[in-house]
C-alpha positions in Angstrom: -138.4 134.7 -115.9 -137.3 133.1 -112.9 -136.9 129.1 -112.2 -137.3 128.3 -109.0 -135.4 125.3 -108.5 -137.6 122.6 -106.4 -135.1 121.0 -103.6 -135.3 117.9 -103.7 -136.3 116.0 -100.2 -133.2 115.2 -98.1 -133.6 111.3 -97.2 -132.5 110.5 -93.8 -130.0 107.5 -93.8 -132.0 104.8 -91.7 -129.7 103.3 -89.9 -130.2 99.3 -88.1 -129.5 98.3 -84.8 -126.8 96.1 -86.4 -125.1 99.0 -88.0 -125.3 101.2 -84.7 -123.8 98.3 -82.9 -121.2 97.6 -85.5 -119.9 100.7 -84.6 -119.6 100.8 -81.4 -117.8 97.9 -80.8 -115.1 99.4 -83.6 -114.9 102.4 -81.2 -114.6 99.6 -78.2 -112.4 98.2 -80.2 -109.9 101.5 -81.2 -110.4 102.5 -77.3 -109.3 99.0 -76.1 -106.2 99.3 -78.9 -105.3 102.7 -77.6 -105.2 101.3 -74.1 -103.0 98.6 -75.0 -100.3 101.2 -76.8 -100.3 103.1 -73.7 -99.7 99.7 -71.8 -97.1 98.5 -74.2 -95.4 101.3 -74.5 -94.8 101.4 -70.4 -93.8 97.9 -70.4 -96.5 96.1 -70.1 -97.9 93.5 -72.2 -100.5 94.4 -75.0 -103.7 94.6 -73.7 -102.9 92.6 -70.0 -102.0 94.1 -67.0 -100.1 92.1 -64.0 -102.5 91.1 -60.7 -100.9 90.6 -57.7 -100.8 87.1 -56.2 -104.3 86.0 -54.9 -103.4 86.0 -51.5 -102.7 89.6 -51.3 -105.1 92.5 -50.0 -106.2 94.8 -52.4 -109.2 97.0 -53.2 -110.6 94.3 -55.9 -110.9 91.2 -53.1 -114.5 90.2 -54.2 -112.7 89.5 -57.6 -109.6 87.6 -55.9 -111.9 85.7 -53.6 -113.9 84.5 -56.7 -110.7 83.7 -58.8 -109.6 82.0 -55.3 -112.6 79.6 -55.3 -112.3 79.0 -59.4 -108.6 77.8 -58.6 -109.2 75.9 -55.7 -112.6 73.9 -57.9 -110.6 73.7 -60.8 -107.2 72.1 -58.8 -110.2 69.9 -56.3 -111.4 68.3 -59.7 -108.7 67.8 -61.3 -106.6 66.0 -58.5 -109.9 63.9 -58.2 -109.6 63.0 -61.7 -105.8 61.7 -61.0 -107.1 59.5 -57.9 -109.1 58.2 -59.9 -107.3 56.9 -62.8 -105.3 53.4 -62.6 -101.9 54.6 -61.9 -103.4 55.6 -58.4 -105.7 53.0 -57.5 -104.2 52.3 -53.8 -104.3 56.3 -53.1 -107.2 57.9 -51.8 -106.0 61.2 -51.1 -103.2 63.1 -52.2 -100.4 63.5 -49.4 -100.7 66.4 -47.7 -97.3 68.3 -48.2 -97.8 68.1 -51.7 -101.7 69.2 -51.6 -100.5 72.2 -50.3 -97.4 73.1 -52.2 -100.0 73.0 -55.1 -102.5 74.7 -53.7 -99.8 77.6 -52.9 -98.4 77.5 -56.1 -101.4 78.0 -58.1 -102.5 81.2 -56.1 -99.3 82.6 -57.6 -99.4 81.0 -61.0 -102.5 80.6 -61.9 -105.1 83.6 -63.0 -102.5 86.0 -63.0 -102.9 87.8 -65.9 -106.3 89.5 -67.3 -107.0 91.1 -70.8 -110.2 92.6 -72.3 -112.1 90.4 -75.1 -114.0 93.1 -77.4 -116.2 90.3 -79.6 -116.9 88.7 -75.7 -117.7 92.1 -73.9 -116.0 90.0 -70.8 -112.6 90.0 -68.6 -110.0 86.8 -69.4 -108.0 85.6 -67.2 -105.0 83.9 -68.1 -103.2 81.2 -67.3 -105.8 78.5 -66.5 -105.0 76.1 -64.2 -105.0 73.3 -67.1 -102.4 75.4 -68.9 -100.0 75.1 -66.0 -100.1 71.6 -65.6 -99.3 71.2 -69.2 -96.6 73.7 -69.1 -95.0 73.1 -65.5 -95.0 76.3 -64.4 -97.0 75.0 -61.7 -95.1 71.9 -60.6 -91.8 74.1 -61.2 -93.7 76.7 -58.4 -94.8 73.9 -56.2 -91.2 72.6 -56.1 -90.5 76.2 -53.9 -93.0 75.2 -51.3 -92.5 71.6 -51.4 -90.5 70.4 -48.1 -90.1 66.8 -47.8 -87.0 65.2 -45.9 -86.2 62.5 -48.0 -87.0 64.6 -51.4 -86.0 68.0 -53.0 -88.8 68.2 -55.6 -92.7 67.9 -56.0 -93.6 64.1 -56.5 -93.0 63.3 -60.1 -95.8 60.9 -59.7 -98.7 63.7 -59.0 -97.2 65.7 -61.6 -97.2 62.7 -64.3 -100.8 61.9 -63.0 -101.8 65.4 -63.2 -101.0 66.4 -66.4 -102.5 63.0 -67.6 -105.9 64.3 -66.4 -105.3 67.9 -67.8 -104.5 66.3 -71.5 -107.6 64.1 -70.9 -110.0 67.3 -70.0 -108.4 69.0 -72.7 -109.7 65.8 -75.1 -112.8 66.2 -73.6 -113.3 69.8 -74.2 -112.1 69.5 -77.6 -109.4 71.7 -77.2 -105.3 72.2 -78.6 -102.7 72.7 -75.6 -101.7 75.6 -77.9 -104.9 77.3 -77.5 -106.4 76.1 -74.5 -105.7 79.5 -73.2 -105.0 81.8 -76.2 -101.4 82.1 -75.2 
């Protein structure tokens, strides 16, 4: 005689939301790696790609414009914050050849660069315009535009007072110069 053999149910795997999501960001993840190989391996950094200064033209100007207006809060506020510390308690404003060297100097310095966080889902834009006070990359920029008869450099004043109100905001925010922009 014959046994029939009884097949057993086939259980379908239930699969979570949490589960379906893990993997998809482990395919963002591998895509966003195999991007950055490409990148690398044309000379670009891993994972960034170069954006041209802010004042240029280009097809992504609603993006420059708001990177424009982030820079120019971000520089307002913190040359408010110098004004307002001791060291400049006769000054109201800044002096206008040095306002605008730093001005132009941070539309070529700051926000330059831009990489893809996975675990954010979101564009990063680096360097901050904290990060180069503390490193004087922007001072060292400003130098270029600044034209003042009597001096060669940017005021060493500003850029003492400056970077006393970028380590302060950096206090405030709880964060390491070494991190402050994941550089």
């Amino acid at each position: 005689q014959a046994v029939k053999k009884q097949e057993a149910p086939v259980k379908k795997a239930s699969v979570t939301e949490e589960q379906v999501q893990q993997k998809l960001g482990m395919r963002r993840q591998a895509s966003f790696l195999r991007k950055a190989a490409i990148l690398d391996s044309i000379g670009k950094f891993e994972g960034e790609e170069n954006l041209p200064p802010i004042g240029e033209s280009s097809d992504a100007g609603k993006k420059k414009k708001a990177l424009q207006t982030r820079i120019d809060k971000e520089l307002k506020s913190m040359i408010k914050e110098m004004l307002q510390s001791r060291d400049f308690e006769d000054e109201t404003d800044m002096e206008p050849q040095a306002h605008e060297a730093l001005v132009k100097a941070a539309k070529e310095v700051c926000y330059t660069r831009q990489y893809y966080d996975v675990s954010k889902d979101e564009v990063i834009y680096l360097p901050s315009v904290v990060k180069t006070i503390l490193n004087n990359s922007l001072f060292e920029k400003a130098d270029g535009f600044y034209h003042e008869e009597e001096h060669e450099e940017f005021p060493e004043e500003y850029s003492m007072g400056l970077r006393k109100a970028a380590f302060a905001r950096m206090a405030e925010e709880g964060l390491d110069y070494d991190d402050s922009d994941g550089e």
